[in-house]
C-alpha positions in Angstrom: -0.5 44.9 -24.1 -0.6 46.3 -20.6 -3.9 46.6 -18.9 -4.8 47.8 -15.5 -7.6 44.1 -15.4 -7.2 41.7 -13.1 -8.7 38.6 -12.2 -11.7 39.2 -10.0 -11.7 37.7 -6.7 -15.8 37.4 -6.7 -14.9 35.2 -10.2 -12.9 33.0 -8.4 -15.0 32.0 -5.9 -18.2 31.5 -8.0 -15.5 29.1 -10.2 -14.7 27.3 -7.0 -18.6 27.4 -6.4 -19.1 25.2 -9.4 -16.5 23.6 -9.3 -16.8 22.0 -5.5 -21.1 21.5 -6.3 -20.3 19.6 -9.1 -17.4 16.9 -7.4 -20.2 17.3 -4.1 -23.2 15.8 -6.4 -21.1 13.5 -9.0 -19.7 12.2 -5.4 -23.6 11.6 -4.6 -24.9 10.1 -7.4 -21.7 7.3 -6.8 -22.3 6.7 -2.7 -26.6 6.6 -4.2 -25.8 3.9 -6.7 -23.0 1.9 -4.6 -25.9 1.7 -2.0 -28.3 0.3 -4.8 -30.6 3.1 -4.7 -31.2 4.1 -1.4 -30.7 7.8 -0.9 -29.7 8.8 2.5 -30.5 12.1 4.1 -26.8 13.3 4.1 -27.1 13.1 0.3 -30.2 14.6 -0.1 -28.6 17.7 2.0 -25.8 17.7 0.0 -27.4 18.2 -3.3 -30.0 20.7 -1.6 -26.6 22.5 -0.4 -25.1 22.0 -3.8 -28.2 24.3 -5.7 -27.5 26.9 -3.8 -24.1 26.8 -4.5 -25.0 26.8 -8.3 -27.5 29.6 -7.8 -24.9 31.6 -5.4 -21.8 30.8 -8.1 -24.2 32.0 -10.6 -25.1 34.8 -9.2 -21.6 36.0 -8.5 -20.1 34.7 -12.3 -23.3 37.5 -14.4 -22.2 40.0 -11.8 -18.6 40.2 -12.2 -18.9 39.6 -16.0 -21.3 42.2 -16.6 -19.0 44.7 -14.2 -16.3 44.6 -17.2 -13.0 45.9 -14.7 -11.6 42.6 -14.7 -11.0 39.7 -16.6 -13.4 37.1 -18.6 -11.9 33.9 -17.6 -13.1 33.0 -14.4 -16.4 34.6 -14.3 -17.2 32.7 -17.8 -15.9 29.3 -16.3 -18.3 29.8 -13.1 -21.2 30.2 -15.6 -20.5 26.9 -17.0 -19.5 25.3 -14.0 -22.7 26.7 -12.3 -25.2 26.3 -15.3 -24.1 22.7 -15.6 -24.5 21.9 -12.3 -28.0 23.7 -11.9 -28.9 21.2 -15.3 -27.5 17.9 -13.1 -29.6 19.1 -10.3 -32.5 19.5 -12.5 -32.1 16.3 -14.1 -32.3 14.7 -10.8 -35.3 16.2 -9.1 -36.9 15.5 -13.1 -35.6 11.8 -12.7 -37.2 11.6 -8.9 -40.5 12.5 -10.0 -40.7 10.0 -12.5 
């Protein structure tokens, strides 16, 4: 019942990551269609900024879930927060090609 874990401050952040990447490009894809299509430069910076907040949230959500000292919680959440907005950023460069 006791336990000397504690939420990982590194997990936090990389849930916070994901979390503020994924509001950043959902907030995008509504200014991009309000506008009827035409993407603006400020978007396109903040979806580039947006990836590497995936691949930084990432990042920090295998490391402190691999490390084992704390708890699952937040480091689990960043990976699907992170992972899902890597896939929406994918989708969109697939969907710009075509």
């Amino acid at each position: 019942m006791f336990t000397d874990k504690r939420h990982s401050g590194r997990g936090i952040v990389a849930c916070v990551l994901g979390a503020s990447g994924l509001a950043a490009a959902f907030l995008c894809v509504i200014r991009v269609y309000t506008s009827g299509g035409q993407v603006l430069p400020a978007q396109t910076v903040t979806l580039a900024l947006g990836g590497l907040y995936g691949l930084t949230g990432l990042f920090l959500s295998i490391w402190m879930l691999l490390r084992g000292d704390s708890f699952r919680l937040f480091p689990t959440l960043g990976i699907l927060l992170n992972g899902l907005l890597l896939l929406f950023l994918t989708g969109f460069i697939v969907l710009g090609l075509t």
